[in-house]
C-alpha positions in Angstrom: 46.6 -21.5 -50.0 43.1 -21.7 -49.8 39.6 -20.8 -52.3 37.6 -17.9 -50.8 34.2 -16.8 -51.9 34.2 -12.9 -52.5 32.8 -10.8 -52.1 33.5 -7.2 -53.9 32.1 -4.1 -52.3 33.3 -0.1 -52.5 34.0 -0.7 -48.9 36.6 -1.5 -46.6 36.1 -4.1 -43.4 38.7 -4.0 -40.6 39.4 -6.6 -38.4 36.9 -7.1 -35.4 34.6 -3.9 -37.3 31.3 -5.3 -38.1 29.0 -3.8 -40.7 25.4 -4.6 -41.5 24.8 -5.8 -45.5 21.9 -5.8 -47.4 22.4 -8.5 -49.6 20.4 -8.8 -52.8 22.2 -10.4 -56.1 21.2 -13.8 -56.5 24.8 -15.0 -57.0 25.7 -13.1 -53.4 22.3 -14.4 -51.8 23.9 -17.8 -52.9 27.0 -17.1 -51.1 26.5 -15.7 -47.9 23.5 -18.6 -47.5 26.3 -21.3 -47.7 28.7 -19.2 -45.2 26.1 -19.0 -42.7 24.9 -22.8 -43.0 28.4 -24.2 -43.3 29.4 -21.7 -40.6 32.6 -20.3 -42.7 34.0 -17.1 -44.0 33.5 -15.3 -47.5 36.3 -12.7 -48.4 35.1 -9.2 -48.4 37.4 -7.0 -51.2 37.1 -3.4 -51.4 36.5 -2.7 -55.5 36.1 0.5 -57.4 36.7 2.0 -60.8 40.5 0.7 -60.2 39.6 -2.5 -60.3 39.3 -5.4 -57.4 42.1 -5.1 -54.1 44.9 -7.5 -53.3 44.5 -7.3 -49.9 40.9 -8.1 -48.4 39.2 -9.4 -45.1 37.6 -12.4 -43.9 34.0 -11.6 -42.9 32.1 -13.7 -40.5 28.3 -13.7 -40.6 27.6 -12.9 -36.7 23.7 -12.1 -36.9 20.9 -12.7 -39.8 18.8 -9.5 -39.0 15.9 -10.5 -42.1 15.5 -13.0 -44.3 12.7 -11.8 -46.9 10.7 -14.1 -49.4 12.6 -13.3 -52.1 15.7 -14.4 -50.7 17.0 -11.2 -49.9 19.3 -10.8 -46.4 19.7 -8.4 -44.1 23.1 -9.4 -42.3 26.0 -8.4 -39.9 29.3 -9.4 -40.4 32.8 -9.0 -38.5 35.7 -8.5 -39.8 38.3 -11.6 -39.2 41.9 -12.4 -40.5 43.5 -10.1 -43.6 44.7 -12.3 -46.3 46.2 -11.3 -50.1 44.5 -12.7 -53.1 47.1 -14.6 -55.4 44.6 -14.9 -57.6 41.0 -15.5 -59.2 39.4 -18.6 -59.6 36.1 -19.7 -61.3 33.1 -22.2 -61.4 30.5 -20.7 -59.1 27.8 -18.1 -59.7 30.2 -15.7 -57.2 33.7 -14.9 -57.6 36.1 -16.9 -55.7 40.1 -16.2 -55.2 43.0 -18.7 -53.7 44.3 -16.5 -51.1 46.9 -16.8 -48.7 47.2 -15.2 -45.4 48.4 -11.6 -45.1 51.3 -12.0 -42.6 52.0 -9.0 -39.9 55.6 -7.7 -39.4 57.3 -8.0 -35.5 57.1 -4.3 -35.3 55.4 -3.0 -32.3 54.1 0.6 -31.9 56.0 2.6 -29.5 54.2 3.2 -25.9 53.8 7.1 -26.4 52.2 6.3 -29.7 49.6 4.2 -28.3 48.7 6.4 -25.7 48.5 9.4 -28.1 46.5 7.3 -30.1 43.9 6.6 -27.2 44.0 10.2 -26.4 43.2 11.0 -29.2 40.5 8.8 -29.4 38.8 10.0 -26.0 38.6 13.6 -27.4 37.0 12.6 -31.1 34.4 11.1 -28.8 34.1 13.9 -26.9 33.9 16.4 -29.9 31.3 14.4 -31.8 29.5 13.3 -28.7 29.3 9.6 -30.4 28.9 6.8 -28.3 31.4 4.5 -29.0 33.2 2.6 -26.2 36.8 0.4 -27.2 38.0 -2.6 -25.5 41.3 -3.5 -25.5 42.0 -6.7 -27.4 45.6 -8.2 -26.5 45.3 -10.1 -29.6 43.8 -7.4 -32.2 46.1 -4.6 -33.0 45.6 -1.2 -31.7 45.1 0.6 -34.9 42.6 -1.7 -36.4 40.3 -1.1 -32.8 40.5 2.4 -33.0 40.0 2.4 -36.8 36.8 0.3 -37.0 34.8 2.9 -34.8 35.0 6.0 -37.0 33.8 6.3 -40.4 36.6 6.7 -42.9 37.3 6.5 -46.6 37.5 3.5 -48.1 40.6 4.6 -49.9 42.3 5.7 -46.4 40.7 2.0 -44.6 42.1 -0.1 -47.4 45.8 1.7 -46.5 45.9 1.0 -42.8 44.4 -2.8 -44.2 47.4 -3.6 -46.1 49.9 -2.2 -44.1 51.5 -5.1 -42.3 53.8 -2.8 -39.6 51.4 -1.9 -36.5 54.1 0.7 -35.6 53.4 2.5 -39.1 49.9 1.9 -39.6 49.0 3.3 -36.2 51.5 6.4 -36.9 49.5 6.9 -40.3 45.6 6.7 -38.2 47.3 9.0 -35.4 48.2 11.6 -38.7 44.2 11.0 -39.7 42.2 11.1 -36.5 44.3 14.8 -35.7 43.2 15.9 -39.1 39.9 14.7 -38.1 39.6 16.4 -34.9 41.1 19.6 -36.1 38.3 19.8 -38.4 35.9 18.8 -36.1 36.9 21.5 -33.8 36.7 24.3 -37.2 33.1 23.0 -37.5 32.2 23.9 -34.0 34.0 27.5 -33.6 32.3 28.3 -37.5 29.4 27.2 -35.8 29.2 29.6 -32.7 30.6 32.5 -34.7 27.6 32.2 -37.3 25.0 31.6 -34.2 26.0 35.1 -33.1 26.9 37.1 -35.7 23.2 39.4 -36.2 22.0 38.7 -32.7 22.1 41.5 -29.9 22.7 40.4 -26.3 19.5 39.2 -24.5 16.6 42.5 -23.4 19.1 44.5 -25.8 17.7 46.5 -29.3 19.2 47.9 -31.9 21.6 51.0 -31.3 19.8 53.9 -32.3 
């Protein structure tokens, strides 16, 4: 096992997603000032009324965008390897965990899956009209790649995060990028049908 600085946030980090921070505690100033010098990790946990997650992500400074006279950062980070917190430590200014790493299952997703899941990924694009491109990393599961470039809850991030079977957690994102394009697609068609309702065809008046 190792000690981890963390880093609690109502926010979820997926492997190779990166995120800007503003960070402004003193005790979090203090941290992510020693991860950039000493060029190491600090464990970002998603947190919220419910208390602090088991499962969190390593976060890799990749860019200091500011750094402001009163110590306050403007940073990126990128999500790394998932790991489980076994539990809490103390001594510094931040909160620190021994962790271990979060192991994933030899469960493939099927073929079909993967391509519905790209499919599905080229029309969200399409519908939103967001530019966001995905490579392919041999080495980075599907799911997490796709996950990472849309904006989803924290609660429904912190589920694919700790599920360690790439054939279910990329089932479970196909199940939430349809809902998400189904919706999408309501949005648009509500949008016509309210841009014409009232209007008369073009060098058209009212029917007397």
């Amino acid at each position: 096992m190792t000690e981890l600085g963390l880093f609690p946030l109502g926010m979820v980090l997926l492997p190779t997603e990166q995120v800007p921070l503003h960070i402004f505690e003193p005790r979090y100033r203090e941290l992510v000032s020693e991860c950039v010098e000493e060029e190491r990790p600090f464990g970002l946990v998603f947190a919220d009324d419910d208390g602090l997650r088991e499962v969190g992500t390593e976060a890799t400074v990749v860019e200091v965008v500011d750094r402001f006279e009163d110590g306050r950062l403007n940073i990126v980070v990128e999500g790394g390897e998932r790991f489980r917190l076994v539990e809490l430590t103390s001594g510094r200014s931040f909160h620190t965990g021994e962790i271990e790493p979060l192991v994933e299952e030899d469960d493939p997703a099927d073929p079909g899956d993967r391509e519905h899941l790209l499919t599905l990924f080229a029309r969200l694009v399409e519908l939103t009209g967001a530019e966001v491109e995905l490579s392919i990393e041999d080495d980075v599961p599907l799911s997490f790649l796709v996950a990472s470039r849309f904006e989803l809850a924290p609660e429904l991030k912190q589920e694919l995060l700790q599920e360690r079977s790439e054939r279910t957690r990329l089932r479970r994102l196909r199940e939430i990028l349809e809902r998400a394009a189904a919706a999408v697609e309501r949005q648009r068609e509500i949008a016509v049908r309210a841009q014409r309702n009232g209007h008369y065809p073009p060098d058209s008046g009212p029917a007397s």
